[in-house]
C-alpha positions as CSV (number, residue, x, y, z in Angstrom):
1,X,7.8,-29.4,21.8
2,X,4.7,-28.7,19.8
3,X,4.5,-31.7,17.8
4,X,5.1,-30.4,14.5
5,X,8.6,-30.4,12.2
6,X,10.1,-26.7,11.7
7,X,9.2,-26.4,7.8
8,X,5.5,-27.6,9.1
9,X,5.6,-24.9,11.7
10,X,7.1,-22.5,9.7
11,X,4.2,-22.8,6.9
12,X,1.6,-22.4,9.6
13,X,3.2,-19.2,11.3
14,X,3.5,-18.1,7.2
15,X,-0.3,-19.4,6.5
16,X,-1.8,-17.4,9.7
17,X,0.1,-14.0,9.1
18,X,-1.2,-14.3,5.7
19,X,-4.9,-14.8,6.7
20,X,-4.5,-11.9,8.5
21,X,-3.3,-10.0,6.3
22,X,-6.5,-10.8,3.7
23,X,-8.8,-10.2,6.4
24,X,-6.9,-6.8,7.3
25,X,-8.4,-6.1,3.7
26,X,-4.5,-6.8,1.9
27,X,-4.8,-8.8,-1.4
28,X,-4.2,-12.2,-1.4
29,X,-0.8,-11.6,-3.3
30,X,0.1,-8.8,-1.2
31,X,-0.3,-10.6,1.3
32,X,1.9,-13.7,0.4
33,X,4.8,-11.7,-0.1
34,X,4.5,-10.3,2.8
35,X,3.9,-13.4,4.9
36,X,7.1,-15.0,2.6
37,X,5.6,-17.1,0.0
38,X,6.7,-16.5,-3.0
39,X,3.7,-15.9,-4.9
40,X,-0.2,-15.9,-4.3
41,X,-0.2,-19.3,-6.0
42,X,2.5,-21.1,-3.3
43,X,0.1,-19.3,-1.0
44,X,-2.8,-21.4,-2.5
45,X,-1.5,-24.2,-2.7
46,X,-0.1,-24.4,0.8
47,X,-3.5,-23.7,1.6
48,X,-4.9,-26.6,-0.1
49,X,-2.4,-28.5,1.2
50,X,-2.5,-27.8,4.7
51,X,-6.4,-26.8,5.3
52,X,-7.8,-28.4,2.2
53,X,-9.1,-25.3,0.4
54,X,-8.4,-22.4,-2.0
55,X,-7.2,-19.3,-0.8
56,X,-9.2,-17.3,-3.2
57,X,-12.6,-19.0,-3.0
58,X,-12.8,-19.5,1.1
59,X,-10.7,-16.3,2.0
60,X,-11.7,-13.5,-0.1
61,X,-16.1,-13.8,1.0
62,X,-14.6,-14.4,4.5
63,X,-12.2,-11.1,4.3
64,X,-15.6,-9.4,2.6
65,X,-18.1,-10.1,5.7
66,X,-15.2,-9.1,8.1
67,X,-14.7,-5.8,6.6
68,X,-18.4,-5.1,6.4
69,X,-18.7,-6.4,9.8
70,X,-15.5,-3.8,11.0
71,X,-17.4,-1.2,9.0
72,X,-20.5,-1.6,10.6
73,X,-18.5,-2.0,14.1
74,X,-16.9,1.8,13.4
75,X,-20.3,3.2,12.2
76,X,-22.1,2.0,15.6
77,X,-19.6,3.9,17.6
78,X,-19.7,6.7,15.7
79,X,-23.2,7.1,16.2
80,X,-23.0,6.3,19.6
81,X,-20.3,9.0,20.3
């Protein structure tokens, strides 16, 4: 009903928990296993495969400005409180 086969699906519900995870400030293998990929390099290449880039050189500056950008968040509100 959503257009895409099961392994397909499967992958992106894998590929977005994963994503999550880096930008939760996990490491990219860390957060493979724990998304179900065998190892941080099936995570790249799934990534490559599916979205067209590397894990490491488009996730890991991305999971760097959102951690700044939840640090900064925290640090307003504690000035504000």
């Amino acid at each position: 009903s959503v257009g895409l086969p099961v392994k397909q699906l499967v992958i992106w519900r894998r590929l977005r928990y994963a994503v999550d995870r880096v930008l939760a400030g996990a490491s990219l293998t860390a957060a493979a296993l724990d998304a179900g990929f065998s190892d941080a390099a099936h995570f790249s290449r799934s990534m490559r495969a599916t979205f067209g880039v590397r894990a490491d050189r488009s996730l890991i500056p991305v999971a760097r400005q959102h951690q700044s950008a939840v640090e900064a968040s925290r640090d307003s509100q504690a000035g504000a409180a």
